[in-house]
N, C-alpha and C positions, 0 to 999 in steps of 0.2 A: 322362746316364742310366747306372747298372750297368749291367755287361759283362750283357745278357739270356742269351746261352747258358753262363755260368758260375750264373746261377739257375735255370736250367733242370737243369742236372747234378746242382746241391745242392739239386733237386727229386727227382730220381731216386732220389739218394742217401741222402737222409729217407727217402720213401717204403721205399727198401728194409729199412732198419732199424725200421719201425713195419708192415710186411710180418706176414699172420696170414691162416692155412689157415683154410678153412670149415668142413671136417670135424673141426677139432681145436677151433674155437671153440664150435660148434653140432654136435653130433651126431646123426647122422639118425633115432637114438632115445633123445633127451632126451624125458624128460617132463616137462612143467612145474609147479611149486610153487604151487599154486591156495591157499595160504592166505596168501598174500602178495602185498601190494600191489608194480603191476611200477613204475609210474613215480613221481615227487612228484605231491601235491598241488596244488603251485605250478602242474604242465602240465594236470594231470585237473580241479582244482577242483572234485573228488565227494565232498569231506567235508562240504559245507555246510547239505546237504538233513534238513530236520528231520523230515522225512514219512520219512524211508530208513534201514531199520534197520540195523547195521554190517553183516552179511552183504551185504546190498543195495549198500553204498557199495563193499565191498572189489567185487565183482562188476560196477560199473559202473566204479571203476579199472581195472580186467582188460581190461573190450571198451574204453574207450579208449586201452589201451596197444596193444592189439592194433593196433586203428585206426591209431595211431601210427605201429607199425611197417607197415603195409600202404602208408601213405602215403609215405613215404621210397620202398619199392618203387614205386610209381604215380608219382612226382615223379621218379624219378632214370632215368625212359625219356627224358624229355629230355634228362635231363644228357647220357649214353649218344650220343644224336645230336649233341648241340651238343661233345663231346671229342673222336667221330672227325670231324667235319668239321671243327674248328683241324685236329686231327691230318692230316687230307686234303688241308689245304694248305700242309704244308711236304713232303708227296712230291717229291722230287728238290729239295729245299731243305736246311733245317738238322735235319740225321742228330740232332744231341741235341735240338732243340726238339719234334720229332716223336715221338721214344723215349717221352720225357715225359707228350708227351700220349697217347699211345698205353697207354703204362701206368696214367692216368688213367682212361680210356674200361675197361682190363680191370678195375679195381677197382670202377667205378661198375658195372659187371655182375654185379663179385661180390657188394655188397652186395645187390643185388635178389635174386639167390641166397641170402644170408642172410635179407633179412628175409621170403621166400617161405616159407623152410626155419620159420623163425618162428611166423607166420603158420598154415601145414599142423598143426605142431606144439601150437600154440593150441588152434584145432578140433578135432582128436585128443583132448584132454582138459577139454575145457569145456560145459558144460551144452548147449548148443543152438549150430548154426551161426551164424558172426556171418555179420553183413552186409556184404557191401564192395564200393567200385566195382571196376569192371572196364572204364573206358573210357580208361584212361595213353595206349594208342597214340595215338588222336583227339585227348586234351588234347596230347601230345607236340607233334602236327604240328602242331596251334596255335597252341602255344609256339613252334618252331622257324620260322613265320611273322615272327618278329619279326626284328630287328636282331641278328648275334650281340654288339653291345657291350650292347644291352640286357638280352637271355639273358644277357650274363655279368654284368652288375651284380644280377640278380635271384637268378644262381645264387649268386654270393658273397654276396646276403645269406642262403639257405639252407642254404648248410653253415656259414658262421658263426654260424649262427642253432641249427646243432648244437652247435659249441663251448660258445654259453653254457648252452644247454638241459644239458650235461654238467658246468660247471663251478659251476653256478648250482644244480643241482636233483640231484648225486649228490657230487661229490666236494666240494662248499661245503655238503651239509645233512646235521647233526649231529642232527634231529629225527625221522629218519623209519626207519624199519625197510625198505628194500626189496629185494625178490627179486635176490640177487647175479647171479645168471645175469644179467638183462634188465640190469643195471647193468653187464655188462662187454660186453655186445654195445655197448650203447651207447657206452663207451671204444672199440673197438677201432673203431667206426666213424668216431669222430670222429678220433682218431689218424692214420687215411689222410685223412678230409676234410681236415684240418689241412694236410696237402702240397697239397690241389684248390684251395684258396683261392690259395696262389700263385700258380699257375698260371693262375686265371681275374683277377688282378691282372697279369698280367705279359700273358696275351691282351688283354684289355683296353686295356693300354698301349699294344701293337703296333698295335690298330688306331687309336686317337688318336693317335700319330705320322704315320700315314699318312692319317684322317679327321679332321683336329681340329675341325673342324664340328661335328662327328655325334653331339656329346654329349648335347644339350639335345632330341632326340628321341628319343634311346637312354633320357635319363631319365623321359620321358612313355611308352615301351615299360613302363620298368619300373611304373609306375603302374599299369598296366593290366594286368600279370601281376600285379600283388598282388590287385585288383578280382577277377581270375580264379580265382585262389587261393582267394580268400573265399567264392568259390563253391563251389569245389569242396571246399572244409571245410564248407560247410553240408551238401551232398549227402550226405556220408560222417556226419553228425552226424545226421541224419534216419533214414539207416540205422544206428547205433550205438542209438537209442532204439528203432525197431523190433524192436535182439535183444535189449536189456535188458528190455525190457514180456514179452519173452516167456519170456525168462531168470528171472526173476523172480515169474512166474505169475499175474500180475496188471496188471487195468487201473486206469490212474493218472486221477487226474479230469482236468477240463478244465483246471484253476487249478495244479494236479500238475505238468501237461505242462508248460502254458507256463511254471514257473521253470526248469524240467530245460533245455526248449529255451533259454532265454534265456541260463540263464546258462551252458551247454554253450557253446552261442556266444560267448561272452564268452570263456570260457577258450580254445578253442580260435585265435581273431581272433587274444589277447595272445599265447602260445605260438607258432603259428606267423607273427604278422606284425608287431604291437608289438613282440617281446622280439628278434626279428630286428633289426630299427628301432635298436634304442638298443644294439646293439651295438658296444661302444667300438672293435673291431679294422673292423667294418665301416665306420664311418663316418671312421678313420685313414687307413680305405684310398680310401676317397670322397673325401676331401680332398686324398691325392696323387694323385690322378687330377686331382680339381679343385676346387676349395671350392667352385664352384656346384654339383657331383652333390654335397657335405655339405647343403648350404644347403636343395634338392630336397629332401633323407629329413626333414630338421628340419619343415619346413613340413606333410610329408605327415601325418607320423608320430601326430602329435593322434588323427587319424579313428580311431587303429588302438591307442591307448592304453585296454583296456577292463577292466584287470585295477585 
């Protein structure tokens, strides 16, 4: 195995050079560009609907961008627990493995700070209050129920799942006009994510040197966080139609609804759990781990292909 506390260092030492202030990214009185779409297509899939006039479509990309970012904020109260607990247990251990994570844990803070700041920012300038969950702490502890090798294989596949969401849907698409602002939050996020993935690779590892057992449970953990997941992107999708119907100023038929929901669903599954899935860095990483956690995402991965 690499020397792990010299990747730990030139974890530090990335992260510090891809290092970015909140107040200088996000300003606490930005106003937001409402004539422009913030995310692709590829994530939203609200170009589709033939019943939805462009006004209506551009307005229903907006609340699920928004959405978007509320959920990063909601999802990353776990990360927050699961980086100062690695971090809590190299106290009186290894001074750079712990730095590490430690510096981890204060960026997964700052991003919920950003995308709160977002989010506030949103609402300030958009036709009607969105809707959003507010239960992160109780899914947190739920989450944090599990295994931390499982927590960490679910968390590497969501921040990987932010890489390719950034290199697949802003800096790879030539097609689409999108709000630059929303386009460099999401760089600078994935930027420090990009240092978090090593880190939960290299946690990861520590504990299978020490559990090498505990994989094949750790991967039936993560099964069960995606199941979760799926939930709670319906929740948030139910409410996402609640502030459109009202954003909007009208009610949609029966036959309306069910495409919106359906295929809201669909996008949302691909986006945060298919497109995570076929992530080429996530599944390299699966395999130095162990080709049976590869062989697990392959097998799962079908149910979750809905794009």
């Amino acid at each position: 195995m690499l020397n792990q506390t010299a990747e730990y260092q030139s974890c530090i030492q990335s992260s510090e050079k891809v290092s970015w202030r909140l107040d200088e990214l996000l300003p606490k009185d930005t106003v937001l560009d409402f004539s422009r779409r913030f995310l692709s297509d590829a994530l939203t899939g609200t170009s589709a609907f033939s019943f939805l006039s462009t006004d209506e479509k551009l307005m229903l990309n907006q609340i699920r961008s928004n959405s978007y970012a509320h959920l990063f904020l909601f999802l990353e109260e776990y990360a927050v627990a699961l980086a100062a607990q690695r971090a809590g247990l190299e106290l009186h251990g290894n001074a750079t493995h712990m730095r590490a994570l430690l510096r981890f844990t204060e960026e997964e803070l700052k991003h919920q700070q950003l995308f709160a700041r977002f989010t506030s920012t949103f609402a300030r300038g958009f036709k009607v209050a969105p809707a959003l969950l507010d239960n992160q702490v109780a899914v947190a502890k739920a989450i944090m129920t599990k295994s931390n090798l499982g927590v960490l294989i679910f968390n590497l596949h969501m921040e990987l799942m932010t890489q390719q969401h950034y290199l697949e849907t802003v800096r790879g698409n030539q097609d689409e006009v999108l709000d630059p602002l929303f386009c460099n939050l999401l760089k600078h996020h994935w930027l420090e994510e990009s240092q978090h993935t090593r880190l939960d690779f290299l946690e990861a590892q520590k504990i299978l040197d020490q559990e090498p057992d505990s994989l094949g449970a750790a991967m039936t953990e993560y099964g069960e966080l995606l199941q979760a997941l799926r939930g709670t992107l319906n929740a948030q999708l139910q409410l996402d139609l609640q502030t459109f119907e009202k954003a909007v100023g009208r009610t949609f038929t029966d036959a309306e609804r069910k495409e919106l929901a359906e295929s809201q669903e669909r996008s949302y599954v691909w986006g945060f759990i298919g497109m995570g899935m076929k992530t080429p860095l996530f599944l390299s990483r699966l395999r130095a781990l162990s080709p049976v956690a590869e062989q697990r995402v392959l097998e799962l991965a079908p149910t979750y292909y809905c794009n």
